[in-house]
Structures are given as C-alpha cells and as structure tokens.
C-alpha positions in Angstrom: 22.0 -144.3 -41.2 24.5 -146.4 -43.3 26.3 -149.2 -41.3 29.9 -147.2 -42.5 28.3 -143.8 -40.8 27.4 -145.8 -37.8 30.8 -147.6 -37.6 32.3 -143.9 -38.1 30.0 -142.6 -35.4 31.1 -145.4 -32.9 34.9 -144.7 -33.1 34.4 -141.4 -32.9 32.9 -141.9 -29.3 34.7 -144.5 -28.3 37.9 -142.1 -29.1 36.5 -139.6 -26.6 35.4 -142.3 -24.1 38.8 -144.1 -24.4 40.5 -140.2 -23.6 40.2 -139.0 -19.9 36.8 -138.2 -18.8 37.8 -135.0 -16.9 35.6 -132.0 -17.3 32.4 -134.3 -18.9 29.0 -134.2 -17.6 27.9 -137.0 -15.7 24.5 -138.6 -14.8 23.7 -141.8 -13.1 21.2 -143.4 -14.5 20.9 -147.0 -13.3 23.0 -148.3 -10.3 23.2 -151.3 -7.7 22.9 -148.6 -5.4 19.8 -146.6 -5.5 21.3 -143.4 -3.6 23.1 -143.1 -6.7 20.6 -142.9 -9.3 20.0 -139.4 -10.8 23.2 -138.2 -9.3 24.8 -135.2 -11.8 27.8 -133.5 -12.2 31.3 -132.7 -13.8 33.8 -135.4 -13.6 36.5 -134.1 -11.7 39.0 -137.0 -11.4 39.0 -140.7 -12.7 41.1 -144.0 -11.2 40.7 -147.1 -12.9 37.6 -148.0 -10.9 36.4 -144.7 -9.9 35.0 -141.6 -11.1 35.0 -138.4 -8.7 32.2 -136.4 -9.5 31.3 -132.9 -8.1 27.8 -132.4 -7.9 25.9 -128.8 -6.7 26.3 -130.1 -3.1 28.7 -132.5 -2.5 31.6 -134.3 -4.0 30.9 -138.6 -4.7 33.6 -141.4 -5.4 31.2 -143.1 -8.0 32.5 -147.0 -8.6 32.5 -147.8 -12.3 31.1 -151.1 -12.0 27.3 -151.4 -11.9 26.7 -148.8 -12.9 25.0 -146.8 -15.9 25.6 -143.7 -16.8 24.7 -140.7 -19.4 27.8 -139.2 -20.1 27.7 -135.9 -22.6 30.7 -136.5 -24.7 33.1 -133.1 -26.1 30.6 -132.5 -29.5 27.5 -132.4 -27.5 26.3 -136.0 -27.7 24.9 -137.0 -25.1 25.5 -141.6 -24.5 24.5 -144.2 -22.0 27.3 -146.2 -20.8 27.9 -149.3 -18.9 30.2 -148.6 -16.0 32.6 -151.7 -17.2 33.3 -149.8 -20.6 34.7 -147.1 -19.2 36.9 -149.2 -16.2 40.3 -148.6 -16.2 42.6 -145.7 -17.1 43.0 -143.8 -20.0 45.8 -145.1 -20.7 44.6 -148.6 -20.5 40.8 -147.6 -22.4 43.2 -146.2 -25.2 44.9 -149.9 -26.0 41.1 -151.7 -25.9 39.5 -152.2 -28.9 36.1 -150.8 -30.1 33.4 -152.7 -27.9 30.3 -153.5 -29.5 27.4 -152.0 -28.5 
C-alpha cells in the first residue's frame, strides 16, 4: 500500500471516529479493569469520557481512558483504538487533528 493510500485510508477513519460513535459495534479488548475485557455491544450513547454500551445482558458505562477497544467502523472495517483517541465529544474529536498511529 502506497503511503498516499494509507494517508487516504487514515482520514477516512479518523472522519468516522471523529463523528458520533452511536449505533457502532464495540469490543473491549484491553482494559485496567479486567471485568471489562471482552465486553461487546452497540454503542448506545457517548459523553466526553464515557461510552454507554448495551451488551446481550446488561447495559455498561465504559470509561474511555485505559482502555482498548475494536470498534467496527460504518464500511465494515473493523480498528483497535486507544480509549484517549476517542475522549471527548464529537464535537470536540471533529476540531483535533489526524493522530498518528
């Protein structure tokens, strides 16, 4: 893969992670807290520093920070991302500038 298609690839999911993460598939995958590791669902809402997630049996308030998650973005792709990309509200994502990863 070329270093432009990369770069193209990168902005295009940044653009979705910098949108609201409502209605996206959710997994954690590494966490400070082990009772969250493996936890799936559908994001349902998102704060700044939370995300709630509805799972088959329960609904979690899953902090941001510390955490790593696989997030299945609107084409299909599925991404790992640290919990302190995603901090903050869309509104405030939008504004930030590409991180490097």
């Amino acid at each position: 893969m070329s270093k432009e298609d990369r770069n193209k690839r990168k902005s295009r999911v940044w653009r979705d992670l910098s949108s609201s993460l409502v209605g996206l598939e959710i997994e954690v995958k590494h966490s400070s807290s082990e009772d969250l590791i493996g936890v799936k669902g559908i994001i349902e809402e998102e704060t700044s520093n939370l995300l709630r997630v509805s799972t088959e049996k329960k609904v979690l308030w899953i902090p941001k920070s510390n955490q790593v998650f696989q997030i299945k973005i609107t084409d299909g792709t599925i991404i790992l991302v640290e919990g302190h990309m995603i901090k903050g509200t869309p509104e405030t994502r939008v504004k930030k500038k590409i991180p490097s990863w």
